[in-house]
C-alpha positions as CSV (number, residue, x, y, z in Angstrom):
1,X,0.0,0.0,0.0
2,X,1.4,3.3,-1.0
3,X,-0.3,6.7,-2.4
4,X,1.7,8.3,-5.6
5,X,0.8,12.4,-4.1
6,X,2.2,15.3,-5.0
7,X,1.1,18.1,-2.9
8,X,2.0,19.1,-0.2
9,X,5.3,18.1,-1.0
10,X,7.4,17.0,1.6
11,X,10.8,18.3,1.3
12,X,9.9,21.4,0.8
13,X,9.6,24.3,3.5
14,X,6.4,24.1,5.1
15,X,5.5,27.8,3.8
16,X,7.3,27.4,0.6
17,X,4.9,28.6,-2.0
18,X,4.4,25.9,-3.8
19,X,3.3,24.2,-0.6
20,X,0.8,27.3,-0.1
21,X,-0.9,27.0,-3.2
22,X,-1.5,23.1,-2.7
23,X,-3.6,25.0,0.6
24,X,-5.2,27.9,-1.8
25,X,-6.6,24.6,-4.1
26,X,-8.1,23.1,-1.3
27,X,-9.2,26.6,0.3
28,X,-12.9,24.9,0.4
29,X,-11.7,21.9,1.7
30,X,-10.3,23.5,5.0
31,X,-6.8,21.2,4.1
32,X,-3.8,22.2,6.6
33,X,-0.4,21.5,5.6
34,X,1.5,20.2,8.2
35,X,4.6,19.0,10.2
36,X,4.3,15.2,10.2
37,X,4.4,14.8,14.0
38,X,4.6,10.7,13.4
39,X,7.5,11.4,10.7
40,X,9.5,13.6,13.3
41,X,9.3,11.4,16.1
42,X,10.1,7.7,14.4
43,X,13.4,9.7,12.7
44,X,14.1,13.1,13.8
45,X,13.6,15.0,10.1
46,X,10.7,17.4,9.5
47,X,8.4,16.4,6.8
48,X,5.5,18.3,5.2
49,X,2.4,16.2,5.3
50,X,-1.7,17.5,5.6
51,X,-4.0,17.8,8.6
52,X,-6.5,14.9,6.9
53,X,-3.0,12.5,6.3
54,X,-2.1,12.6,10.0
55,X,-5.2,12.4,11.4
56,X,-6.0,9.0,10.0
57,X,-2.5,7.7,10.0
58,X,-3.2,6.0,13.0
59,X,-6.2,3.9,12.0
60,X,-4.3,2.9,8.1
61,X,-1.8,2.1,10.2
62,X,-3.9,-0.5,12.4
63,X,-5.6,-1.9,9.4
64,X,-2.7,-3.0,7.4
65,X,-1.4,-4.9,10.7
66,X,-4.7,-6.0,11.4
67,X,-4.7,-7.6,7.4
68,X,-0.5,-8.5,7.3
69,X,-0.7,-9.5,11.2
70,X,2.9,-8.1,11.4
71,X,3.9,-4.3,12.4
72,X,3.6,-2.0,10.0
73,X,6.7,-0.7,8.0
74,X,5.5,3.0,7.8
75,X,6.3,5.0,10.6
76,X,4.4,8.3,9.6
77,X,1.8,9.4,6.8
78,X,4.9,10.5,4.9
79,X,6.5,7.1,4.5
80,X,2.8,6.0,2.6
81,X,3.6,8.8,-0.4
82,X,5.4,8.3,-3.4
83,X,6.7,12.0,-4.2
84,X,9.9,12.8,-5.4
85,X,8.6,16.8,-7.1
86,X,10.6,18.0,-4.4
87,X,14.2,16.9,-6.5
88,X,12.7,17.7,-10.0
89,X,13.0,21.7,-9.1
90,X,15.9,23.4,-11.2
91,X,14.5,27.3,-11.0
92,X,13.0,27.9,-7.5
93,X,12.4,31.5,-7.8
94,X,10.1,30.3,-11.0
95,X,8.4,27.8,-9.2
96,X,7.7,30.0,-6.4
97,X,6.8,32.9,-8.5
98,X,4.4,30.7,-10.4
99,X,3.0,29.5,-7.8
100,X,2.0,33.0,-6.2
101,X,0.0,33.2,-9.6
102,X,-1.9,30.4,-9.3
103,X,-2.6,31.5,-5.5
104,X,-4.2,34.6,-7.2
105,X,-5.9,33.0,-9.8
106,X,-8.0,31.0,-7.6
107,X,-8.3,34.1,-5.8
108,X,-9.8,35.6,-8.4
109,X,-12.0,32.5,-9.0
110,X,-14.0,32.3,-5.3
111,X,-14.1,35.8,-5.4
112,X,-16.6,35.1,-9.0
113,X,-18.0,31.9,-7.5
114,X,-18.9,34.0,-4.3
115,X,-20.4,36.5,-6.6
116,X,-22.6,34.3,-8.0
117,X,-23.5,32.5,-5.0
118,X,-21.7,28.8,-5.6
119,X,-19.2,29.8,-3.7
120,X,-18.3,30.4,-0.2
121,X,-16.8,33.5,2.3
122,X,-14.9,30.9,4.2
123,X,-13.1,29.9,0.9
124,X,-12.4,33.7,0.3
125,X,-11.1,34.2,3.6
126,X,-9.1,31.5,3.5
127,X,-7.5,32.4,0.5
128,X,-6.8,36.0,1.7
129,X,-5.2,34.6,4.9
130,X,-3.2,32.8,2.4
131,X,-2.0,35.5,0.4
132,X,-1.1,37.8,3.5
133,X,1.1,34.6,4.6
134,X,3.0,35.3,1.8
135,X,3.1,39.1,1.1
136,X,0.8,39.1,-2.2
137,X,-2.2,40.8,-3.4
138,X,-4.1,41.4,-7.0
139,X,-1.8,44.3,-8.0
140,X,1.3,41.5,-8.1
141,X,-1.1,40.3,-11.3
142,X,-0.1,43.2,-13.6
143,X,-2.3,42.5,-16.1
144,X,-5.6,43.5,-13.5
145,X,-4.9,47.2,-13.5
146,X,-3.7,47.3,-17.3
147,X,-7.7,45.5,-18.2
148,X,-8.8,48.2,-15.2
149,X,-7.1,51.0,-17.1
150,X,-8.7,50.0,-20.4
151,X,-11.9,49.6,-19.0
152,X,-11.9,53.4,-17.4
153,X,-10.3,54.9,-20.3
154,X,-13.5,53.9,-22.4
155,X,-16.7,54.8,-20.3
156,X,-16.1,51.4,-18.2
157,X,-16.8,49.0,-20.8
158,X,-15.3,45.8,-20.3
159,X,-12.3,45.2,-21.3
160,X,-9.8,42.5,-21.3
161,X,-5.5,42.4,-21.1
162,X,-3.3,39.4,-22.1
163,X,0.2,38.9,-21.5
164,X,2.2,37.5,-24.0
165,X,5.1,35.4,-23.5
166,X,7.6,37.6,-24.3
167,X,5.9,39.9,-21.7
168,X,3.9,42.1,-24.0
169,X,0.3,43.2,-22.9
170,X,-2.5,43.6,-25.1
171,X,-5.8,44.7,-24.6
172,X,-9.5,44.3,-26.2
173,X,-12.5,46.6,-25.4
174,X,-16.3,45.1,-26.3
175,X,-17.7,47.1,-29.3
176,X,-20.9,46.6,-31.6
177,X,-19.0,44.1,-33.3
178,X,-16.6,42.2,-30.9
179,X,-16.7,41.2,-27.2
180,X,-13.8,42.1,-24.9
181,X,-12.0,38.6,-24.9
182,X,-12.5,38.4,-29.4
183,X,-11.1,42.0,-29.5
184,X,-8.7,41.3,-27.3
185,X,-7.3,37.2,-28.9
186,X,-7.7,39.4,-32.5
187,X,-4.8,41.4,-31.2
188,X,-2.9,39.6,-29.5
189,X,-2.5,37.4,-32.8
190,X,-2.1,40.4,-35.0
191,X,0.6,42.0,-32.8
192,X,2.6,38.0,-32.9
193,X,1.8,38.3,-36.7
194,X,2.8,41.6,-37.3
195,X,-0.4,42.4,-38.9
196,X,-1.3,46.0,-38.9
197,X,-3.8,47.0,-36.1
198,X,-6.3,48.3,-38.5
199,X,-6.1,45.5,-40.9
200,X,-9.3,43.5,-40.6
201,X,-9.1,40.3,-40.2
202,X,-12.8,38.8,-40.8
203,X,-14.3,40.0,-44.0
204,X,-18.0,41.7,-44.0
205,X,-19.5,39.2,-45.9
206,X,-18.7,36.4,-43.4
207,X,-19.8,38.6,-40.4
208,X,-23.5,39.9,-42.1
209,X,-24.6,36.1,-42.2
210,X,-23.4,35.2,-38.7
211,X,-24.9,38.6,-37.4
212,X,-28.6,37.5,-39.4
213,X,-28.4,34.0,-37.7
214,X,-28.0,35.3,-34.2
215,X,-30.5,38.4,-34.4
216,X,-33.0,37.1,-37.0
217,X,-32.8,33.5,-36.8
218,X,-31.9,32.5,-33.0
219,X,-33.6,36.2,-31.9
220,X,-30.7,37.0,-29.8
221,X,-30.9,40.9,-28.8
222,X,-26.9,41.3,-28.8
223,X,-25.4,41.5,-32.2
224,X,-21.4,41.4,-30.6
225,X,-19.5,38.2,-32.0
226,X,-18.3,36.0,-28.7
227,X,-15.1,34.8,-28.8
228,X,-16.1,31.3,-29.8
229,X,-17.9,33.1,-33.0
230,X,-14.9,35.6,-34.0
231,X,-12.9,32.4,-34.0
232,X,-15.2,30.1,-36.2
233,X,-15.4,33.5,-38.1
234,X,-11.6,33.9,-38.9
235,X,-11.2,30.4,-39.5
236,X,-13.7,30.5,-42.0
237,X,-11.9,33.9,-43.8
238,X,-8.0,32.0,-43.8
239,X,-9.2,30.0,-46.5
240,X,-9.0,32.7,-48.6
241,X,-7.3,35.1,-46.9
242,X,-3.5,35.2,-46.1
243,X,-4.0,37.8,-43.1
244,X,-6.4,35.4,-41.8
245,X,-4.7,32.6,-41.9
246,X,-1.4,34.0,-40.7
247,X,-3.8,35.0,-37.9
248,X,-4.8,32.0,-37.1
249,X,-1.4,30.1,-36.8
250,X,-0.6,31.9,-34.0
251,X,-3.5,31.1,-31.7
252,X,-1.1,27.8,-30.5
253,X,1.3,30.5,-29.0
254,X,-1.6,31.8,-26.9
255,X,-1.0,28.7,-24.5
256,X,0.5,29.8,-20.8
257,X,-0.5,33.3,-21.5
258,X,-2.4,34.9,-18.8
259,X,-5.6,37.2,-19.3
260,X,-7.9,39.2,-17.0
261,X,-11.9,40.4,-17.3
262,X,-12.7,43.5,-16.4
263,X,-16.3,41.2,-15.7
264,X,-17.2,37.7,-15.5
265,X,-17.4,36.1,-19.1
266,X,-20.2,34.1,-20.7
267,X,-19.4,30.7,-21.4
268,X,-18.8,31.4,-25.2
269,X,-16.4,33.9,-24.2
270,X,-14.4,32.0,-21.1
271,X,-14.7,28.6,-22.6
272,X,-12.1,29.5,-25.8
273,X,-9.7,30.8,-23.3
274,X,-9.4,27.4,-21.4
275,X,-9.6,25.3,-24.9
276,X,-6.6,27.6,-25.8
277,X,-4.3,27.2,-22.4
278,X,-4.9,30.6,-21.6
279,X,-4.8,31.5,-17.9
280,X,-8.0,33.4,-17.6
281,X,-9.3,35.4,-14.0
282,X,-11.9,37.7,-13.8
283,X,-13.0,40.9,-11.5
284,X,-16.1,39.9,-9.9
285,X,-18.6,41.9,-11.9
286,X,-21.3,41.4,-14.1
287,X,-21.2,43.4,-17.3
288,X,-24.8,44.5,-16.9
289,X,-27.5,44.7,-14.8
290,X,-28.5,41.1,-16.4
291,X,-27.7,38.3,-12.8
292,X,-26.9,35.5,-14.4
293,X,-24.1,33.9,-16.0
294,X,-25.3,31.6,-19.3
């Protein structure tokens, strides 16, 4: 018997980060990390182990000398794991850095489940407790105030920011024709292209149809293409157009990026993001005065 576990990790400082952030994923489950009391008694070494892991050591233990009718060979919770992430680290600033992220992405995330009342205060809090552990807060995710700036610079319209690899931010406002998040993937590709900003990448006669099928057809009252429509759109136009299809072969490079909503996204809007390995939070806002999420 033996549990192949990553997190927490053992060898690692019990308030490393990357230890922290195995806490901020299981903020709703009230998980502890932990000293392994068992592990520093039978040998004298501190090991990181979790409240749920020590507190039923003692019974796992008792059943597998109950079934083997010998003594056990694990001394602690510990012993039970197979983890060996702590020797695979060669950049520990990285790890730790990334790590701090992820703590404030699923910030970001109770903070929207809160809003929309799946979510619970007690995962908030614990999060936030978290992050003061650590010394972080939203503004150590740049790209919050850059969507915040574009958003106030234009009457408060949503607005989205990504961050490209090579650490360039783009942004995307929603307009008649484009949502936040398609405004905002349409330049980001352009700008890895080197299209020109003004050059348009869907033609008129692809948009007209999709814009009669929504209004006329499926009666929907908003006209704006969602992401997931802008991108069927522009796949459609790079068959015959080079600018399209230049366009398009950059969307792969999008994955690992980070991006943050001025607003919580509808699903045809968020959904793109995480099919393209983008790294998506949101403020915890609705775009309107409509209280639901589709």
């Amino acid at each position: 018997y033996a549990k192949f576990e990553t997190f927490p990790v053992w060898n690692l400082p019990l308030k490393n980060p990357i230890n922290v952030a195995y806490e901020a994923a299981t903020a709703d489950l009230n998980d502890v990390n932990m000293i392994d009391p068992f592990h520093l008694e039978a040998y004298g070494n501190i090991a990181i182990n979790y409240n749920r892991d020590i507190e039923v050591f003692p019974v796992v233990k008792s059943i597998l000398e109950k079934i083997t009718g010998e003594e056990c060979i694990y001394k602690s919770p510990t012993d039970m794991g197979v983890n060996m992430a702590g020797y695979c680290i060669i950049d520990d600033e990285a790890c730790k850095e990334a790590s701090k992220q992820e703590i404030l992405r699923r910030y970001f995330k109770a903070l929207c489940d809160l809003k929309t009342g799946t979510g619970e205060q007690d995962t908030v809090s614990r999060l936030e407790f978290l992050m003061s552990r650590l010394g972080i807060n939203v503004a150590d995710r740049k790209i919050v105030e850059v969507a915040k700036k574009k958003s106030a610079d234009n009457d408060g319209c949503g607005a989205v920011a990504l961050e490209l690899a090579d650490g360039r931010i783009v942004t995307g406002k929603n307009t008649k024709m484009m949502s936040a998040s398609a405004a905002c993937v349409f330049n980001a590709v352009k700008m890895l292209a080197g299209i020109k900003d003004k050059q348009k990448l869907i033609s008129p006669y692809v948009i007209g149809p999709i814009i009669d099928l929504k209004t006329k057809i499926l009666k929907e009252h908003n006209k704006t293409l969602t992401l997931e429509e802008a991108l069927i759109a522009l796949s459609i136009c790079a068959a015959s157009d080079a600018n399209a299809a230049t366009a398009m072969e950059q969307l792969p490079l999008l994955e690992g990026c980070d991006a943050h909503s001025t607003h919580m996204l509808f699903k045809a809007d968020e959904n793109p993001f995480r099919k393209l390995g983008v790294r998506l939070t949101c403020s915890p806002e609705f775009l309107d005065n409509t209280l639901f999420i589709e």
